[in-house]
LUMVEX-77978 format. One record per residue (C-alpha): residue in three letters; x, y, z. Coordinates in steps of 0.05 Angstrom, whole numbers, plus 5000, padded with zeros to 4 digits. Each point is the difference from the previous one (the first is absolute). Layout:
% residues N
ALAXYZ
...
***
This chain:
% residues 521
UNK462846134790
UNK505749604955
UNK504849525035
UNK505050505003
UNK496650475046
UNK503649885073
UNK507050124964
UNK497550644968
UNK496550255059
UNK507349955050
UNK502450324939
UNK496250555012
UNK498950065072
UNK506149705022
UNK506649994970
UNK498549264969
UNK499049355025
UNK504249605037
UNK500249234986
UNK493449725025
UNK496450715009
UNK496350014944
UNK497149365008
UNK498150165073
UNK496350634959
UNK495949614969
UNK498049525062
UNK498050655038
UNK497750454953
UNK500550724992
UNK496450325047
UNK501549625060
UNK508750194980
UNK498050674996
UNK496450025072
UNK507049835022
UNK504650424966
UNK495750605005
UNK500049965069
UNK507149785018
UNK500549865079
UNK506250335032
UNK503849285022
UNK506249754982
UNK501949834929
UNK505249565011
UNK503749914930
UNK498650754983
UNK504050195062
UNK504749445000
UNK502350284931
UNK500750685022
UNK504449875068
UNK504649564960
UNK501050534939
UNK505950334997
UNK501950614954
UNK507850184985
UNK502250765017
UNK506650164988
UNK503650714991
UNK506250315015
UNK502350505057
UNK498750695005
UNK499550555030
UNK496149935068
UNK499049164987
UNK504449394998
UNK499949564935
UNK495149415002
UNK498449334970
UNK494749635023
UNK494349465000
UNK494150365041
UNK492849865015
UNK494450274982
UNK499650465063
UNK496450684979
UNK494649614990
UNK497050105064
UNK503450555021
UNK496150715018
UNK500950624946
UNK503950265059
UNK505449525002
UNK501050124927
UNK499850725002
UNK507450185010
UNK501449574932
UNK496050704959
UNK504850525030
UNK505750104948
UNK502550415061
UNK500749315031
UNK506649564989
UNK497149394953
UNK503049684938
UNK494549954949
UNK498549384994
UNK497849915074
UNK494550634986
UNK497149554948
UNK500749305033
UNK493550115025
UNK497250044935
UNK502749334980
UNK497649625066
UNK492750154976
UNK501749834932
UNK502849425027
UNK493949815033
UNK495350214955
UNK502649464956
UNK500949475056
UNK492750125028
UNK496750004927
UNK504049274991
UNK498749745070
UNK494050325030
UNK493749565017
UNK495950674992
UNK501050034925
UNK495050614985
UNK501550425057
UNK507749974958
UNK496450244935
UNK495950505027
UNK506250245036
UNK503350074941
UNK495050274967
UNK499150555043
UNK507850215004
UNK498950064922
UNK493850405011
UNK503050465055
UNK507450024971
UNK505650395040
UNK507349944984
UNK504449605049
UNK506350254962
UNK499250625033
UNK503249915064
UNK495450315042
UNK494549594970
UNK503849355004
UNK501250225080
UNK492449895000
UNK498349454956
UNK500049445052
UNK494650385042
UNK496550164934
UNK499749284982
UNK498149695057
UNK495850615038
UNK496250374937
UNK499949464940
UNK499749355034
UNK494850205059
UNK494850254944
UNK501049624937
UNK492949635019
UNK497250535043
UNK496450734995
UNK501650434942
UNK499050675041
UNK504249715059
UNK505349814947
UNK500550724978
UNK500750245058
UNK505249535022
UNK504550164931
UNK498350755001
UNK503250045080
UNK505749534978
UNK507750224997
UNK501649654941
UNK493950334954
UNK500550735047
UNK507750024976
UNK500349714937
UNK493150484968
UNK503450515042
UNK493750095057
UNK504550125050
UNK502850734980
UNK492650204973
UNK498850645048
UNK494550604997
UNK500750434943
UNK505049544969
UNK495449374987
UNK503449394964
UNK495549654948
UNK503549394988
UNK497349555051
UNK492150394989
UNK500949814921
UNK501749345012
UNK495149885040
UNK494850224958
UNK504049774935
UNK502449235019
UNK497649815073
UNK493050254996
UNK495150274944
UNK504749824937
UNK502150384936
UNK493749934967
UNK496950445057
UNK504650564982
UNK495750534965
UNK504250555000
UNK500250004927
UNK492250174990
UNK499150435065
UNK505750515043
UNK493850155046
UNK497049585057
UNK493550204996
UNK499849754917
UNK501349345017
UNK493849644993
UNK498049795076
UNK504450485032
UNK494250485019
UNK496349345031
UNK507349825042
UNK499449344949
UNK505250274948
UNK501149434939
UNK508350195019
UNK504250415015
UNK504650624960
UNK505750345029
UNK496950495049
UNK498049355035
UNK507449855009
UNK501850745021
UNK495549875052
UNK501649355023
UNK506950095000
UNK497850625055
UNK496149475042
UNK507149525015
UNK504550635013
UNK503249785076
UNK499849344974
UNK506749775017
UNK505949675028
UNK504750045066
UNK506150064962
UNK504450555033
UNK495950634964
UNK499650645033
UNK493750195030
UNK502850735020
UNK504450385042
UNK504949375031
UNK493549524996
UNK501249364949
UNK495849464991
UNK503949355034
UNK502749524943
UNK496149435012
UNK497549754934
UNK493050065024
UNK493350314973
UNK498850695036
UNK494750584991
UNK503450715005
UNK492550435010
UNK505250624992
UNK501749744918
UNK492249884993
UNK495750524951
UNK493850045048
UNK495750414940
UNK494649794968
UNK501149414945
UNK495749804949
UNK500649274973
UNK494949564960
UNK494950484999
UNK501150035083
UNK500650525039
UNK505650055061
UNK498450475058
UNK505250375023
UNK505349745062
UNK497549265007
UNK503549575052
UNK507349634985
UNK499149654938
UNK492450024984
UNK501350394929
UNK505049374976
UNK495149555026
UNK494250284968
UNK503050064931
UNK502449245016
UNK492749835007
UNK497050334939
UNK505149674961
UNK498449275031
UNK493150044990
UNK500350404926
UNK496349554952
UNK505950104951
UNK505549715049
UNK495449345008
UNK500349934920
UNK507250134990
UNK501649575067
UNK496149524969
UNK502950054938
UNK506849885023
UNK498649365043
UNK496049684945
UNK506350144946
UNK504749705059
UNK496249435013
UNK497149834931
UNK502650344932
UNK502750624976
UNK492950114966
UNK495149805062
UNK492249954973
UNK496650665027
UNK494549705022
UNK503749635041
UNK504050765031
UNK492950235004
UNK497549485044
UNK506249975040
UNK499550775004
UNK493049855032
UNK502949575056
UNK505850415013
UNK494350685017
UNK494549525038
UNK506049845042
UNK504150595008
UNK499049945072
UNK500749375012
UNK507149795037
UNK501649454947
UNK497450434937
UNK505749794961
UNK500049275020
UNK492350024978
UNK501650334931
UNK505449534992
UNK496449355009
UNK493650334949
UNK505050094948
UNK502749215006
UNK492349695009
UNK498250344938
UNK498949604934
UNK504550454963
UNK506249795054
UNK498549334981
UNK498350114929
UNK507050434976
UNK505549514967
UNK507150145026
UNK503350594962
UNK503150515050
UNK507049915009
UNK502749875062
UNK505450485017
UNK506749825036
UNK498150035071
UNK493949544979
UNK504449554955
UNK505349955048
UNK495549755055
UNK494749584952
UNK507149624976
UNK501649885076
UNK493349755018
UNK498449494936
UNK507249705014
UNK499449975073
UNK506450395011
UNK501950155079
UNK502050654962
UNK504550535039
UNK501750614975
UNK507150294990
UNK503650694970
UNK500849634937
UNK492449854993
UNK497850735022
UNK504350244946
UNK497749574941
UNK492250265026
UNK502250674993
UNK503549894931
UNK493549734975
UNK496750665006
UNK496549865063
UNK504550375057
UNK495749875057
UNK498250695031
UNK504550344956
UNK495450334952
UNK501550685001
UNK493150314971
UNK493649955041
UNK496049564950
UNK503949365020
UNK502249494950
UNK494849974943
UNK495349265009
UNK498549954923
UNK503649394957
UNK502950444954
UNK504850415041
UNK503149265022
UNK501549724927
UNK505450334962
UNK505049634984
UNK506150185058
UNK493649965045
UNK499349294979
UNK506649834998
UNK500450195079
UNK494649495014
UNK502149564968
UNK506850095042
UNK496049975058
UNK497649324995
UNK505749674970
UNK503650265065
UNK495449795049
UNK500449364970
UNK506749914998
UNK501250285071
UNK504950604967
UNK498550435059
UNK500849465051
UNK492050115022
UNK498349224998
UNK501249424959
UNK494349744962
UNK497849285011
UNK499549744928
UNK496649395002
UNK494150345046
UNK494949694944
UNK503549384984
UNK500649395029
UNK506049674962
UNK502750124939
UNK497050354943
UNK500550124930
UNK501550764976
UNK492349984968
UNK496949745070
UNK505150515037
UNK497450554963
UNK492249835006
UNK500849885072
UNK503150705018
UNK493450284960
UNK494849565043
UNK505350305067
UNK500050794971
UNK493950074960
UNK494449625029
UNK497349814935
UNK501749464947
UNK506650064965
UNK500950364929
UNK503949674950
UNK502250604974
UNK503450105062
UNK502649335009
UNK503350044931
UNK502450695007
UNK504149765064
UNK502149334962
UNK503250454947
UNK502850595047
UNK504149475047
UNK501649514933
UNK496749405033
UNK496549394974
UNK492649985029
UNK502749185016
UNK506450225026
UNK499449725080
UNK501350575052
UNK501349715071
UNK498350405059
UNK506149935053
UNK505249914950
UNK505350684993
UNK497950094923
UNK492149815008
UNK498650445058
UNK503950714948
UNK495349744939
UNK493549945051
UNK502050775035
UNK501350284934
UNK493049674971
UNK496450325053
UNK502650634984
UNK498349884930
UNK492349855021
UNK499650685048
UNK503150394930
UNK492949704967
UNK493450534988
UNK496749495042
UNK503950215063
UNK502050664978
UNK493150245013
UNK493449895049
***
């Protein structure tokens, strides 16, 4: 391994280092940082919750009809809050100003951001996130934003390290994904595909399993006749979508005659919307009338243990942990681990820590960008920021591109360099660091003479915020680039303390974090 490794691996499994944790990488090693954070224990983390009882987010709107106008500083209290609670916010029947039927929505953002900046259990944060990518819904629908604190903390968070199969599950039975794929009205003889090709599509086998294009019949699918078909065409999805019909939500629906379902917000089986036929799916067939819920579950199962949904799964983690272009020998062997372990309670944890042991991990050079959620929070940690987040801040995130579960399509935001480079794109990161710097959002000031001692010269300034950000010796290129962008002498003396030292330091720093070097992991 090169001398650079520690701040390349928080890069990567954690959303950077903070002053001092890369070093303490390198006493421990590897493995022994992964035993811990692969197995976070369910006690206190202090600073993580200290930041999130003393955050505050600004709602303000005017009166109307059925509500009084408000302007306010509140908590972030839907965090812990049941789906139930929340509920009443997705009835347009129901008197609320819009902005409090998405404030939900911006308390997890808000915390999202806050836990991936101040959380001791770094990877459990990535993994979360990567898994909201992987099974996208759309908070700014307001039903689904009505869920998104129990989806967050219940579905995503509970099983980013644990059982693929359970995880399903778990996201399949789920308001938020039941409303926004549109589960929830699927009925007998009116079956709705969208969450069934989804599955199949992004959460499970993958589009290079879809072989509708060379065969419209089950049985030509090589495998099929064995029950081990190679994937999956659209008869497969017909099917499927059959096997989740009653798969649904208490949300005031009629059930028949004066019967309604109550409007709870929760998960609820209606046997009488169920198509209790005979399925066929994978090559499997379904017996007739099963009991509650054993057709979904079945079809959950083939997919979680399809070869197919091990590569692409595997795929997927090694292009979010690694580069856009992973080695396939490297998804190949992960793929292995992920099927030896498939029932194993931690199977993701396991695959997880395979992919970071393995020489290719440690052998990659930095070259995937970071997006904003990741730069935001790297910037935080490598300054040492007691970041907070505001409105302001939550709106410069989402003007980068990044609106943070507000992606309308299923497929998430894309995690390839490219779509984070064009030139606006840029422009909004750049933005984004020059404002956390300079406190424009009122999230924290930045200590700027963290890595001095005294005063400096604009050349040692520069170098010094290189060593702090990037881990690694400082370019000159760099160095020179920032000497000429801020029209300073490399001997010109900045002093730390002083009104016009401290703006030159901030603004440095924020020249260092616009640099390839911290651009990317």
């Amino acid at each position: 391994m090169d001398s650079e490794w520690p701040h390349r691996a928080l890069n990567r499994l954690g959303f950077g280092p903070k002053p001092g944790e890369a070093e303490a990488l390198r006493r421990v090693g590897l493995p022994r940082w992964l035993d811990e954070q692969l197995a976070p224990d369910t006690g206190p983390d202090d600073a993580c919750q200290s930041a999130l009882d003393a955050c505050r987010l600004r709602i303000k709107y005017d009166a109307g009809e059925g509500w009084a106008a408000v302007e306010e500083m509140r908590p972030l209290a839907s965090l812990s809050k049941p789906i139930d609670a929340l509920w009443p916010l997705s009835d347009g029947k129901k008197p609320f100003a819009g902005p409090e039927r998405q404030f939900p929505r911006l308390e997890v953002a808000a915390a999202t951001l806050l836990r991936a900046v101040h959380s001791r259990w770094q990877l459990r944060e990535v993994m979360t996130d990567f898994w909201h990518n992987h099974f996208n819904v759309y908070a700014g629908e307001q039903a689904v934003a009505a869920a998104l604190p129990a989806y967050d903390r219940d579905v995503i968070r509970r099983h980013a390290l644990g059982n693929f199969r359970d995880f399903l599950e778990a996201v399949g039975g789920s308001t938020a994904m039941l409303v926004y794929l549109n589960n929830r009205s699927s009925r007998a003889g009116s079956a709705n595909e969208n969450y069934a090709r989804e599955l199949f599509e992004l959460h499970g086998l993958g589009r290079g399993a879809y072989l509708n294009a060379l065969y419209n019949k089950w049985r030509d699918v090589p495998g099929a006749t064995a029950g081990k078909p190679a994937g999956y065409i659209d008869q497969d999805v017909y099917e499927a979508a059959r096997a989740f019909t009653g798969w649904a939500v208490e949300d005031g629906a009629g059930l028949g005659g004066e019967q309604r379902l109550p409007a709870t917000g929760r998960f609820v089986y209606v046997e009488s919307w169920h198509d209790n036929y005979q399925k066929r799916v994978l090559g499997q067939e379904f017996d007739p009338y099963q009991p509650p819920m054993a057709d979904g579950r079945r079809v959950l199962s083939l997919v979680a243990d399809h070869p197919a949904t091990a590569l692409h799964l595997c795929r997927k983690l090694c292009t979010r942990l690694l580069a856009d272009d992973p080695p396939e020998t490297l998804v190949k062997a992960a793929a292995q681990v992920w099927m030896d372990n498939r029932r194993q309670p931690d199977q993701i944890a396991r695959v997880v820590r395979a992919i970071a042991l393995s020489p290719a991990f440690a052998d990659t050079p930095p070259a995937k960008v970071k997006r904003p959620l990741e730069l935001v929070a790297s910037f935080a940690r490598a300054t040492a920021l007691d970041m907070t987040v505001t409105n302001g801040l939550l709106n410069e995130v989402d003007s980068s591109g990044q609106r943070l579960f507000g992606c309308p399509p299923p497929t998430g935001y894309p995690d390839r360099s490219d779509a984070w480079l064009g030139a606006a794109a840029i422009r909004r990161r750049w933005s984004l660091l020059l404002g956390l710097a300079e406190n424009w959002w009122k999230t924290g000031a930045l200590n700027a003479a963290l890595p001095f001692a005294g005063p400096v010269t604009a050349a040692e300034a520069a170098e010094g915020w290189q060593r702090a950000l990037v881990g690694g010796p400082p370019s000159a290129d760099v160095t020179q680039a920032i000497m000429t962008g801020m029209a300073l002498a490399p001997t010109a003396r900045l002093t730390p303390g002083q009104k016009d030292g401290d703006a030159k330091l901030r603004r440095m720093v924020a020249f260092v974090a616009m640099s390839p070097q911290f651009q990317t992991r």
